[in-house]
LUMTORDO-266869 format. One record per residue: residue number from 1; x, y, z of N, C-alpha, C in turn. Coordinates in steps of 0.05 Angstrom, whole numbers, plus 5000, padded with zeros to 4 digits. Example, Ala and Ser with C-alpha at 12.3 -4.5 7.8 and 13.67 -1.06 7.14 Angstrom:
BEGIN
<1,<5264,4886,5156>,<5246,4910,5156>,<5264,4934,5156>>
<2,<5257,4955,5142>,<5273,4979,5143>,<5258,5001,5157>>
END
This chain:
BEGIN
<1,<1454,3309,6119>,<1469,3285,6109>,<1450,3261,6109>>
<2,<1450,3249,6088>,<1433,3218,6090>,<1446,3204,6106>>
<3,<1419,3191,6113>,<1429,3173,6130>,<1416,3143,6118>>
<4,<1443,3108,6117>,<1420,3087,6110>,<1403,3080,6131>>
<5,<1382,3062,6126>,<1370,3065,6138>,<1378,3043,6168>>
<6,<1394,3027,6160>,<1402,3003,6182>,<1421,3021,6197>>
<7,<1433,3053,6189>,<1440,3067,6209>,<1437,3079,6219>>
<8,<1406,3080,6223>,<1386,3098,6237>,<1395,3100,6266>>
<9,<1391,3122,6277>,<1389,3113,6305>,<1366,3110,6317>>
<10,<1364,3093,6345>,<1336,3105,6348>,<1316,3080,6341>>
<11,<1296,3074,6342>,<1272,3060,6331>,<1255,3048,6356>>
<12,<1232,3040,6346>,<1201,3036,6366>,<1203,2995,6361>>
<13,<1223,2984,6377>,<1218,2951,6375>,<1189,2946,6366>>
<14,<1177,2929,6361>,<1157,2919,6369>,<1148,2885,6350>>
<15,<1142,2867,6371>,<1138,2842,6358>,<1166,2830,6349>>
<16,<1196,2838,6363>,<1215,2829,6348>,<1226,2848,6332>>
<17,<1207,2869,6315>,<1226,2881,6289>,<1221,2904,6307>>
<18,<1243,2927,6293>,<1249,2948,6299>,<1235,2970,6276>>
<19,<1224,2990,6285>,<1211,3010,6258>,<1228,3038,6262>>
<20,<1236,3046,6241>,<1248,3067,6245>,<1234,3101,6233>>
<21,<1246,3115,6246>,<1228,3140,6237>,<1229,3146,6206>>
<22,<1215,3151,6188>,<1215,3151,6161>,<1216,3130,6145>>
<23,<1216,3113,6155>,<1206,3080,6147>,<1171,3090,6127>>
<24,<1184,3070,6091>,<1156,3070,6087>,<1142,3041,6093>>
<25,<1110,3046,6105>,<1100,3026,6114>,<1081,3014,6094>>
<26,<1077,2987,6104>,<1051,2977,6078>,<1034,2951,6099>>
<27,<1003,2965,6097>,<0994,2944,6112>,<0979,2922,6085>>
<28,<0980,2899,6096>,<0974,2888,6075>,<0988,2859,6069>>
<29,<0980,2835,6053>,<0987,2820,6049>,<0999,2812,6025>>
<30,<1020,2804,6028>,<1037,2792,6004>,<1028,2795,5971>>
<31,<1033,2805,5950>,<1019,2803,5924>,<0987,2813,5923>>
<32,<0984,2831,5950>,<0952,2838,5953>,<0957,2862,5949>>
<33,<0930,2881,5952>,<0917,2906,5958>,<0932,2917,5983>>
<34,<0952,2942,5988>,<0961,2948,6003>,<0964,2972,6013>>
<35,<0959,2982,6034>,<0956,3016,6045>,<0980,3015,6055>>
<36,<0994,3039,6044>,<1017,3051,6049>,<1020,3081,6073>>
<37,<1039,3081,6077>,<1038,3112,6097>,<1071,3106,6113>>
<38,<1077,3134,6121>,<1104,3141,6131>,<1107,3134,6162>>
<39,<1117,3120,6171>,<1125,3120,6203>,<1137,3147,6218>>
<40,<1125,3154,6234>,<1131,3190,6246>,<1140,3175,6274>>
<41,<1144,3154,6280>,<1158,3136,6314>,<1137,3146,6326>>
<42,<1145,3125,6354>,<1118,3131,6382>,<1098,3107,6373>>
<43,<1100,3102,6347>,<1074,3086,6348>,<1058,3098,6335>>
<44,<1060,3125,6316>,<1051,3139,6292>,<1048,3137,6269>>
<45,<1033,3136,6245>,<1040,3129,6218>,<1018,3158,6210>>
<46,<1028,3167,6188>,<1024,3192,6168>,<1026,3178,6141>>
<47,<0996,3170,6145>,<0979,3164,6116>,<0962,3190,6102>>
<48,<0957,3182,6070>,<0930,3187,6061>,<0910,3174,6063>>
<49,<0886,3176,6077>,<0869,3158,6079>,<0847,3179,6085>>
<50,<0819,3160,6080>,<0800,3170,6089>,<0787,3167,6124>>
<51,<0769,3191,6141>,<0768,3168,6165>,<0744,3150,6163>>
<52,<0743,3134,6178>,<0726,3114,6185>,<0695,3117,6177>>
<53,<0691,3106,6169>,<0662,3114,6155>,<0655,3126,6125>>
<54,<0681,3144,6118>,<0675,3172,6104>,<0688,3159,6077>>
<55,<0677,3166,6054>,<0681,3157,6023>,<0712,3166,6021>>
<56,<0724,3158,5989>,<0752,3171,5990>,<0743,3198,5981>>
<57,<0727,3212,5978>,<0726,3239,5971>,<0735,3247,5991>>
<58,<0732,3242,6017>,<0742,3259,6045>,<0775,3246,6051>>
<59,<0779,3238,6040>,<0816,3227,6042>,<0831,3245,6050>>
<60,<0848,3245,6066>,<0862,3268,6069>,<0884,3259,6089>>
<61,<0913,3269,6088>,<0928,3261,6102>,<0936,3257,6132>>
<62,<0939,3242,6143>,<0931,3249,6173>,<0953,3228,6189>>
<63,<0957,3232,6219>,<0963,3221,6228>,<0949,3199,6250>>
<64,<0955,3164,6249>,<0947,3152,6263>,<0958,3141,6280>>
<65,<0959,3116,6296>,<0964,3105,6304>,<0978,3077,6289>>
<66,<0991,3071,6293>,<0995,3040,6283>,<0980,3018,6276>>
<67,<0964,3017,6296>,<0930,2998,6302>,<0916,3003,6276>>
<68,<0907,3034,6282>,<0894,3047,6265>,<0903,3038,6228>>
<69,<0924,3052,6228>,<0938,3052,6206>,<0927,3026,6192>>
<70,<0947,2993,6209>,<0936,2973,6202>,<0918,2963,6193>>
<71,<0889,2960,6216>,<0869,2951,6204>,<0870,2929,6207>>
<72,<0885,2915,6225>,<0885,2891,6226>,<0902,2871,6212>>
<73,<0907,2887,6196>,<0931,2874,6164>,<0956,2863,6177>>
<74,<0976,2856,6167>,<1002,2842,6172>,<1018,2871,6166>>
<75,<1034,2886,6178>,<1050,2914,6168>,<1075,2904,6159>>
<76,<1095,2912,6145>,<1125,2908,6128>,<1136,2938,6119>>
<77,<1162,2937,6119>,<1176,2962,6109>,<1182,2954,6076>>
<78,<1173,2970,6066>,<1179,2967,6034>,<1208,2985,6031>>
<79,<1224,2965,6033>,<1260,2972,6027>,<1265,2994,6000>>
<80,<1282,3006,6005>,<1293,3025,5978>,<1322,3025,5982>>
<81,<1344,3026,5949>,<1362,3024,5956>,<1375,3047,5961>>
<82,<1404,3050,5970>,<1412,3078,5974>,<1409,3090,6006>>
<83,<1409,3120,6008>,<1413,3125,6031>,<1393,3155,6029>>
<84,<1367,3157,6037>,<1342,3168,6048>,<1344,3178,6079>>
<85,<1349,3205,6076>,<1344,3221,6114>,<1327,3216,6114>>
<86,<1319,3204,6145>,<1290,3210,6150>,<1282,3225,6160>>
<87,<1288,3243,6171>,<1284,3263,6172>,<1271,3287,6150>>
<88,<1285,3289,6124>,<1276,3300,6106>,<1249,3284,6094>>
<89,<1247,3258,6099>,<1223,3240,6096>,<1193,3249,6102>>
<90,<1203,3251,6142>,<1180,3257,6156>,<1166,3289,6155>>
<91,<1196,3301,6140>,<1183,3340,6136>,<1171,3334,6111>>
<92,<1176,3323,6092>,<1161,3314,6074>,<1123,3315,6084>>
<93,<1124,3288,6097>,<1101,3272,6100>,<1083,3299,6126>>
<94,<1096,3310,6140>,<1087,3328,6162>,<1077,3354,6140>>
<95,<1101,3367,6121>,<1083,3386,6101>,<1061,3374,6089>>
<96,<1044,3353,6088>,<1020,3351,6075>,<1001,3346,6096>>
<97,<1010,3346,6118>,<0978,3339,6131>,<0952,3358,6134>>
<98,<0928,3344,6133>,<0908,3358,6126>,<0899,3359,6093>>
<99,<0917,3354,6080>,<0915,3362,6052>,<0902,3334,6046>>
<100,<0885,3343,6020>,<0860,3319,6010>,<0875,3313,5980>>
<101,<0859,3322,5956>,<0864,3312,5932>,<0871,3282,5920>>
<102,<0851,3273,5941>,<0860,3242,5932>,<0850,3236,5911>>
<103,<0862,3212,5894>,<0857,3208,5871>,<0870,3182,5866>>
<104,<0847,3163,5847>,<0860,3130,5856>,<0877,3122,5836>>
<105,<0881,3141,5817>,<0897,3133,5799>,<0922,3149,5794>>
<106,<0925,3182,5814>,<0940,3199,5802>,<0949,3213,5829>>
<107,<0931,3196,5848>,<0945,3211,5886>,<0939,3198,5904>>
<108,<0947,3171,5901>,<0930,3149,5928>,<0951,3153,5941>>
<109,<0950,3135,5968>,<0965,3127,5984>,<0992,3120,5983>>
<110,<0996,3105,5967>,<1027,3096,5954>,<1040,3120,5933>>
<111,<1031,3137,5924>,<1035,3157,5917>,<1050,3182,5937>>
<112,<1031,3185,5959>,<1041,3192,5983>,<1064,3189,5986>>
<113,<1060,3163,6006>,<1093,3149,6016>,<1112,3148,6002>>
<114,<1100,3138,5974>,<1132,3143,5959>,<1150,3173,5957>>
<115,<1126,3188,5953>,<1148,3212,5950>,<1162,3223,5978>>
<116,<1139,3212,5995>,<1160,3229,6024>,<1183,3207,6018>>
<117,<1181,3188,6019>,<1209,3173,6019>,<1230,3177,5998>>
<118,<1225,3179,5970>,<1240,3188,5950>,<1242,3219,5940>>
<119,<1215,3227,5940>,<1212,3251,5923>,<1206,3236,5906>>
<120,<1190,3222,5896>,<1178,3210,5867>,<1158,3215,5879>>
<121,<1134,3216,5860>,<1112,3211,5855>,<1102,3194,5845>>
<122,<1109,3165,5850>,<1108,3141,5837>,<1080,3126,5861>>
<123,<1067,3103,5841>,<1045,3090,5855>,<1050,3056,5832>>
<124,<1062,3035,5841>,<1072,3018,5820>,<1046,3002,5831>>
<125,<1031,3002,5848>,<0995,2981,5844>,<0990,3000,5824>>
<126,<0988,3026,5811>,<0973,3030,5789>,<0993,3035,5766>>
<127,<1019,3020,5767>,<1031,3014,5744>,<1022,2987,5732>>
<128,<1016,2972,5763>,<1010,2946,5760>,<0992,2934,5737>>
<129,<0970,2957,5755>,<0943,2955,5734>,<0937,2960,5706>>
<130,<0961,2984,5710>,<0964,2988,5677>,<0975,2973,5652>>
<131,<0990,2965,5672>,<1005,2936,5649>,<0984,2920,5648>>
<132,<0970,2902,5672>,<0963,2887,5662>,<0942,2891,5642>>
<133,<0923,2906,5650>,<0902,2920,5628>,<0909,2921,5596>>
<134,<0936,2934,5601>,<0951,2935,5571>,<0957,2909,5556>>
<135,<0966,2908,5572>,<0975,2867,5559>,<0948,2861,5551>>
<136,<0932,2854,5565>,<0904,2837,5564>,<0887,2847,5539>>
<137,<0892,2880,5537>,<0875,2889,5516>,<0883,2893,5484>>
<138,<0920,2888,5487>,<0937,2895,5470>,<0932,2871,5450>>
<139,<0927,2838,5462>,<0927,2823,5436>,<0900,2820,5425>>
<140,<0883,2823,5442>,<0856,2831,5435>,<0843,2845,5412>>
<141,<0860,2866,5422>,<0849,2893,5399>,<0867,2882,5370>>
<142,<0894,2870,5381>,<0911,2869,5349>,<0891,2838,5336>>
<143,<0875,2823,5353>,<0868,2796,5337>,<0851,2818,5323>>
<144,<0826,2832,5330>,<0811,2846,5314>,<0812,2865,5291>>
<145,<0831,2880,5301>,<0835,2896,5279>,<0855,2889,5257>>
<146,<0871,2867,5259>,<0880,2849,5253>,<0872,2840,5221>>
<147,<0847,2819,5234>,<0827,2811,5221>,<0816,2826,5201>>
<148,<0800,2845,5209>,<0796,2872,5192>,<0804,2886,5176>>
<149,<0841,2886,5179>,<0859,2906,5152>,<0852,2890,5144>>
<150,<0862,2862,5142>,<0863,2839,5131>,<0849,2827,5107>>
<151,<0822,2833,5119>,<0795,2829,5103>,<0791,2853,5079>>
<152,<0812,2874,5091>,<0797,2901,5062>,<0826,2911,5051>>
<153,<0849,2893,5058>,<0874,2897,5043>,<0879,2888,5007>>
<154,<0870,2864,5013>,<0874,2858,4987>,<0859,2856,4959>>
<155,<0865,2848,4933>,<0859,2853,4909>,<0829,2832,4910>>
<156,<0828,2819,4926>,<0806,2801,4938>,<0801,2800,4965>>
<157,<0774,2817,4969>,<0763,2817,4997>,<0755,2817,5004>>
<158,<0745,2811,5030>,<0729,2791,5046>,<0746,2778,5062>>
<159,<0733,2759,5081>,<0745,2738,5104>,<0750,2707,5091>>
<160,<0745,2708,5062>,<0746,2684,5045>,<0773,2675,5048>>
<161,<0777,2650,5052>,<0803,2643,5044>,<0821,2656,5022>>
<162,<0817,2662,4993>,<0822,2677,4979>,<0839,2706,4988>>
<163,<0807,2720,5006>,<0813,2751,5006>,<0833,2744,5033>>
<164,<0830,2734,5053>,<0851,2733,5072>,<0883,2730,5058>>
<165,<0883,2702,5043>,<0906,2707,5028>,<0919,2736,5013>>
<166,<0902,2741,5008>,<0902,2761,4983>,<0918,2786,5007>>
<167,<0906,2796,5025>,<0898,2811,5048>,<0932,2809,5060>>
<168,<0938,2787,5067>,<0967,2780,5079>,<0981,2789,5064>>
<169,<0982,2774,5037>,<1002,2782,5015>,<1005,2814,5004>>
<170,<0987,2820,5005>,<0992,2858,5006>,<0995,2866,5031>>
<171,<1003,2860,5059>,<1018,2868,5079>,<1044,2858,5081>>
<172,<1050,2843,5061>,<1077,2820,5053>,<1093,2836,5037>>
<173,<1077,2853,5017>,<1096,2866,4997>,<1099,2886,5011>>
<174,<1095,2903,5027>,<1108,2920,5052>,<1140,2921,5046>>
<175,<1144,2898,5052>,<1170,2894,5069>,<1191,2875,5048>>
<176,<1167,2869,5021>,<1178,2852,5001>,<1180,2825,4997>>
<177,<1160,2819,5013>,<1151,2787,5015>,<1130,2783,5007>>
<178,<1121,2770,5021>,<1085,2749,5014>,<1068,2748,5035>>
<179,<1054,2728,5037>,<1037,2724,5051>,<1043,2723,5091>>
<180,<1064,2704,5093>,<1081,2691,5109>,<1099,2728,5127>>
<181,<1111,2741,5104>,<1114,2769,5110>,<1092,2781,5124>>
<182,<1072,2780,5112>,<1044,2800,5121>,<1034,2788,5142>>
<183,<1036,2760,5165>,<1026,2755,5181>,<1046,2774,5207>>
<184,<1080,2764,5197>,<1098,2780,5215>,<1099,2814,5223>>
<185,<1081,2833,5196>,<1091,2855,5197>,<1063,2865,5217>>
<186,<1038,2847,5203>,<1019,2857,5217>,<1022,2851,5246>>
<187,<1038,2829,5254>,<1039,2825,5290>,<1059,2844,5298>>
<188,<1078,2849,5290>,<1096,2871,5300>,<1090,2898,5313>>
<189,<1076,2907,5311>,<1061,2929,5319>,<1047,2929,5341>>
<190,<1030,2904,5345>,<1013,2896,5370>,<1036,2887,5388>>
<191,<1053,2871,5372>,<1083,2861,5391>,<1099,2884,5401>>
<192,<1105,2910,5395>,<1122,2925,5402>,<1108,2949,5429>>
<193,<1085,2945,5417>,<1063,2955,5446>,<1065,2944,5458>>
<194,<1060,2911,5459>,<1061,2908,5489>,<1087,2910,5508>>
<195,<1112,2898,5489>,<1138,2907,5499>,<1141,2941,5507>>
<196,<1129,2958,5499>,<1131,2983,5510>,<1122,2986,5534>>
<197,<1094,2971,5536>,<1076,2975,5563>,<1093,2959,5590>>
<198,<1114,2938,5586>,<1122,2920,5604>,<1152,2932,5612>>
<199,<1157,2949,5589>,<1186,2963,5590>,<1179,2995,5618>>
<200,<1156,3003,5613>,<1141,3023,5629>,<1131,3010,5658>>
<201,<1123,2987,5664>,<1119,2968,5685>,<1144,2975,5696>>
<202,<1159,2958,5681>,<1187,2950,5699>,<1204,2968,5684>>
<203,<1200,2996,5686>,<1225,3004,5681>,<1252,3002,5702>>
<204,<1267,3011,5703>,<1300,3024,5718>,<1289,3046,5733>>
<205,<1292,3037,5764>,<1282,3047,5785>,<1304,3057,5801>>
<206,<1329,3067,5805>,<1353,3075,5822>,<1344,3065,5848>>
<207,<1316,3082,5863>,<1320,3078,5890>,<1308,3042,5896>>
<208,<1302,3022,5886>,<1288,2991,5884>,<1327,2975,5894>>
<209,<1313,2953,5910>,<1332,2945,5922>,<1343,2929,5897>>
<210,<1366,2923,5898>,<1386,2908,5866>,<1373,2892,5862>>
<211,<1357,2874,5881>,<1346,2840,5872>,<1327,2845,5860>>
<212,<1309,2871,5864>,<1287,2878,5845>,<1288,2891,5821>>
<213,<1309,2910,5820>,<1323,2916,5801>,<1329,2899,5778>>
<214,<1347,2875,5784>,<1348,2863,5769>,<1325,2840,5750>>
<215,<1311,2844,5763>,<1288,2829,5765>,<1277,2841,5731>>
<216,<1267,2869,5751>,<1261,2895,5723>,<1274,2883,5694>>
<217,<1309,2884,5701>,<1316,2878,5672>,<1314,2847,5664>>
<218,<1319,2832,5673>,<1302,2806,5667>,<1272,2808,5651>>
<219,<1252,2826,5661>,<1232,2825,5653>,<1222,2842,5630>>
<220,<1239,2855,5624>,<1247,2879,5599>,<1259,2864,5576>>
<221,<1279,2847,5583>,<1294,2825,5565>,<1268,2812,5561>>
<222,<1252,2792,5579>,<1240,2767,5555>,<1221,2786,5547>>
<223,<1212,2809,5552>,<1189,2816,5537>,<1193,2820,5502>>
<224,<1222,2823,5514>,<1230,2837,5478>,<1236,2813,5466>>
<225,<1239,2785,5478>,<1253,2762,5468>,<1224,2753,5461>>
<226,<1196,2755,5479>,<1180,2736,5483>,<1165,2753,5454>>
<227,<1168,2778,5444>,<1156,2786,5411>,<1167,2778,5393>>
<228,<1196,2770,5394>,<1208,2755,5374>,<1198,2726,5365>>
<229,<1196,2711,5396>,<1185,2684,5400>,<1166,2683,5382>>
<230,<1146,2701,5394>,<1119,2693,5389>,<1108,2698,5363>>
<231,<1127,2720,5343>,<1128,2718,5321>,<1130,2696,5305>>
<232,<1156,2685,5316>,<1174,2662,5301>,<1148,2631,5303>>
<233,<1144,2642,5326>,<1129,2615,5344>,<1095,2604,5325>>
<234,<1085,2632,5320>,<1064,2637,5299>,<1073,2620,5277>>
<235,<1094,2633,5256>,<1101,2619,5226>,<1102,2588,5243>>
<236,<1118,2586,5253>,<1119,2552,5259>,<1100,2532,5264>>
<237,<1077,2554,5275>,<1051,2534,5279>,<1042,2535,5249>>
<238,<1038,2549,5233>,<1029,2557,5197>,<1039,2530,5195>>
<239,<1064,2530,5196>,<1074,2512,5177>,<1066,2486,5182>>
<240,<1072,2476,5211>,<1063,2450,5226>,<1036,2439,5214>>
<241,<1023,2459,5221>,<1000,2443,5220>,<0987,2446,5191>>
<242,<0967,2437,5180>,<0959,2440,5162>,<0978,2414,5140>>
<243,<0970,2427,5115>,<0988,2422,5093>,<1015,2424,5110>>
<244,<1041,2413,5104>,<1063,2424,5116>,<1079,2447,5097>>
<245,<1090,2465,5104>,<1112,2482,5086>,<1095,2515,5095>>
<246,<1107,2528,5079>,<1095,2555,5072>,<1078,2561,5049>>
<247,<1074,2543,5037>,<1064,2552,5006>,<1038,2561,5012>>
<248,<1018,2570,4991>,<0996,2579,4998>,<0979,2558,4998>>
<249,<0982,2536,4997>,<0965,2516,5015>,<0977,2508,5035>>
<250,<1006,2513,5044>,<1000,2509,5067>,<0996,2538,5092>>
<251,<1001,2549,5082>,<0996,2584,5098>,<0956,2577,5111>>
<252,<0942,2571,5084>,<0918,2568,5090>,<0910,2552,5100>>
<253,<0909,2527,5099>,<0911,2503,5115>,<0918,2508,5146>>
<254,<0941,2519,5149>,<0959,2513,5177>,<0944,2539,5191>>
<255,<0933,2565,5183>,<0918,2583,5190>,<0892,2572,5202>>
<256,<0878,2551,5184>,<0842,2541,5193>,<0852,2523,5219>>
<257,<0879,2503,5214>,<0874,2483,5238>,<0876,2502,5261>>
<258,<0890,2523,5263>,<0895,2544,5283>,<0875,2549,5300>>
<259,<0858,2564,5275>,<0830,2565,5285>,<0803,2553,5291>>
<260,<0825,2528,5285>,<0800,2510,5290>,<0806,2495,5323>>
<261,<0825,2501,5331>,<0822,2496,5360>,<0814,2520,5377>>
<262,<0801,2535,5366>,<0784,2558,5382>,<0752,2554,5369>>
<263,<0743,2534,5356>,<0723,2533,5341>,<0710,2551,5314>>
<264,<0733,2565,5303>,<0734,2579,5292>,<0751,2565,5259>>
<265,<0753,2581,5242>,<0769,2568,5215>,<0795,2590,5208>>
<266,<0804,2594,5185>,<0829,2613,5181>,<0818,2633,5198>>
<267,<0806,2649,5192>,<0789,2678,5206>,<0807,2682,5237>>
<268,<0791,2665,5245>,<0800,2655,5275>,<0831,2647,5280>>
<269,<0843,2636,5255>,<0871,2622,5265>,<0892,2652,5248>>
<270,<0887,2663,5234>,<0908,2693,5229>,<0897,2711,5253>>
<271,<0869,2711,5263>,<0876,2737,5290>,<0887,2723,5309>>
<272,<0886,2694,5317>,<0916,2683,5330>,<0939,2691,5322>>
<273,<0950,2683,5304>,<0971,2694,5293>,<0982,2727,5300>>
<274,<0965,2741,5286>,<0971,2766,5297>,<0971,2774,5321>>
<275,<0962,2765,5333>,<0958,2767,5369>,<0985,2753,5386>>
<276,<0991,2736,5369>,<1013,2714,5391>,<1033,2738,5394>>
<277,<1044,2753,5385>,<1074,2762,5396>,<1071,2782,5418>>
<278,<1040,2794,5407>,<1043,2816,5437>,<1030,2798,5469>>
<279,<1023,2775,5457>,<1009,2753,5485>,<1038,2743,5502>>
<280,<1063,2729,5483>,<1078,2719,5488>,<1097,2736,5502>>
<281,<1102,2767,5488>,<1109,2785,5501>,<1108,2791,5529>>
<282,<1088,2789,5540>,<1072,2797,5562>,<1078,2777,5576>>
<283,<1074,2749,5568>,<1076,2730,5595>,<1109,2724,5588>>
<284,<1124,2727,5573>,<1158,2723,5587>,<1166,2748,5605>>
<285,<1159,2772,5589>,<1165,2789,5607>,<1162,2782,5636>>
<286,<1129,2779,5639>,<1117,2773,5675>,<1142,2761,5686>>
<287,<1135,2725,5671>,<1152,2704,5682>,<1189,2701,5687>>
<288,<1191,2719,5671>,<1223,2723,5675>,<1228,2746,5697>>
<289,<1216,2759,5695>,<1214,2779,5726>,<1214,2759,5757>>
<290,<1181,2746,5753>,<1183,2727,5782>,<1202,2713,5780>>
<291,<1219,2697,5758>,<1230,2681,5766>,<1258,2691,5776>>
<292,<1264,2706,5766>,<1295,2728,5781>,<1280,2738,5803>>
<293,<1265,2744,5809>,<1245,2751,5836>,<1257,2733,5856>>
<294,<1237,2705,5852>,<1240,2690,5862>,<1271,2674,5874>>
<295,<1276,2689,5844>,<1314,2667,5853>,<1327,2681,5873>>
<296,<1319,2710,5882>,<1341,2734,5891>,<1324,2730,5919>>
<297,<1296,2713,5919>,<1290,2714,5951>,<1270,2732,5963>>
<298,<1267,2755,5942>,<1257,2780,5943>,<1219,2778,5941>>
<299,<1213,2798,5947>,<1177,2796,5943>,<1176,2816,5916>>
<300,<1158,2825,5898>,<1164,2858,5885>,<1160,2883,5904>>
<301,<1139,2882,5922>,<1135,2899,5933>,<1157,2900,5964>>
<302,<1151,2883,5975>,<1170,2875,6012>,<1179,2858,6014>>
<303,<1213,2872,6015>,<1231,2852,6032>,<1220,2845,6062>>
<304,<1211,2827,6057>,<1186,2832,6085>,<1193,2834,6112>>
<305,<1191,2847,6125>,<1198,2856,6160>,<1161,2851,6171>>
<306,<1150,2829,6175>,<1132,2826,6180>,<1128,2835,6205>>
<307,<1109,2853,6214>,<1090,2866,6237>,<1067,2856,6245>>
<308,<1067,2831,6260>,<1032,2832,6261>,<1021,2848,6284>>
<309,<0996,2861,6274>,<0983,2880,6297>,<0964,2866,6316>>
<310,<0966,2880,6334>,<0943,2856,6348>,<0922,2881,6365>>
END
């Protein structure tokens, strides 16, 4: 029978907090780099780690001490919702000891713990990384290649004002538009990636406590709001600046001033363009996450039960 965990019986006080058997642990500081491993009581933790001295090729699961475990770090129980035996936790974490196959992207530490505690095989520092990587590379690659259809789309081409025009407006008749069309259809694509990569971040986690949970869907919502934005947000700067309107002096016009606050001319202000929805994407998503984060009280990683070791 599960048991929650505040109905554990049983636990090792220490410093004020109580640790209970099958508790997952995380030494480490707030929004930092953090080593994970299972609490076995007594003052035990059943990590993957390497020992002292030895590269992660020699990683392997083991049991330490608490001290040990630490490292000196600040320790916290990383909460899950629902109701987890610990018992079935610690047979978990006890069937792997000795066992190596570490791997920093596909069997670290947090990989470990999570599954004795869930049965997942989840590691969210290397979801972390993956988003952000993704985001960072996603508007990047769309300003470039961007640029590029761009330049060899149309009936005139080149990076000339002309062939750029020209270039948009045959990604415009796509969809049955113009020019103004062909800036939106070409960002859509770089925009719907990054909303994929942030939807995979924060997906819908069952065992994540509700405040982080909700957090997730907060940050799934602006991602998908922040490609719309940043679509919409694009035409509006076209229009603003420059000539004013849409026409094709002002499409071209409101494109160079673009790029001309990157020291650059149109060239520079359409791979803006194409780039804004998967950029904008990315940072509502983030920011609408911390800020339901923040409002619910919560950390992403620890409801913190702070341990300091000494």
């Amino acid at each position: 029978m599960s048991t929650p965990r505040d109905q554990r019986a049983g636990g090792d006080p220490l410093h004020g907090v109580v640790l209970r058997r099958g508790d997952h642990l995380r030494a480490g500081y707030p929004r930092g780099v953090h080593h994970d491993g299972i609490y076995y009581g007594n003052g035990y933790v059943i990590h993957l780690t390497a020992p002292a001295g030895a590269g992660k090729a020699g990683a392997h699961v083991r049991m330490d001490t608490l001290a040990v475990f630490a490292g000196g770090r600040p320790v916290s129980v990383r909460p899950y919702a629902g109701a987890h035996d610990p018992e079935a936790i610690i047979a978990r974490a006890v069937s792997r000891l000795g066992r190596g196959d570490y791997h920093l992207i596909f069997n670290n530490c947090q990989h470990f713990a999570r599954w004795c505690a869930t049965g997942e095989h989840v590691s969210e520092q290397v979801d972390s990384v993956a988003a952000t990587t993704g985001t960072i590379a996603t508007p990047a690659l769309a300003a470039s290649v961007g640029i590029n259809v761009v330049g060899s789309a149309g009936l005139v081409t080149g990076l000339s004002g002309p062939g750029i025009m020209s270039g948009l407006a045959s990604y415009g008749a796509l969809v049955g538009g113009g020019a103004v069309a062909g800036l939106v259809v070409l960002g859509a694509g770089p925009g719907l990636v990054s909303v994929a990569i942030m939807n995979r971040a924060m997906r819908e986690d069952g065992n994540l406590p509700r405040a982080e949970r909700n957090a997730r869907a907060a940050g799934r919502a602006g991602s998908a709001a922040g490609a719309v934005a940043g679509s919409a947000g694009a035409i509006a700067a076209v229009s603003a600046f420059g000539v004013p309107g849409l026409s094709a002096a002002g499409i071209s016009s409101g494109l160079a001033a673009i790029g001309s606050a990157v020291g650059g001319g149109m060239a520079a202000g359409t791979m803006i363009a194409v780039a804004a929805p998967a950029l904008v994407a990315a940072v509502l998503g983030y920011l609408a996450y911390q800020l339901v984060l923040a409002h619910k009280g919560d950390t992403p990683a620890v409801q913190a039960q702070q341990v300091p070791i000494h």
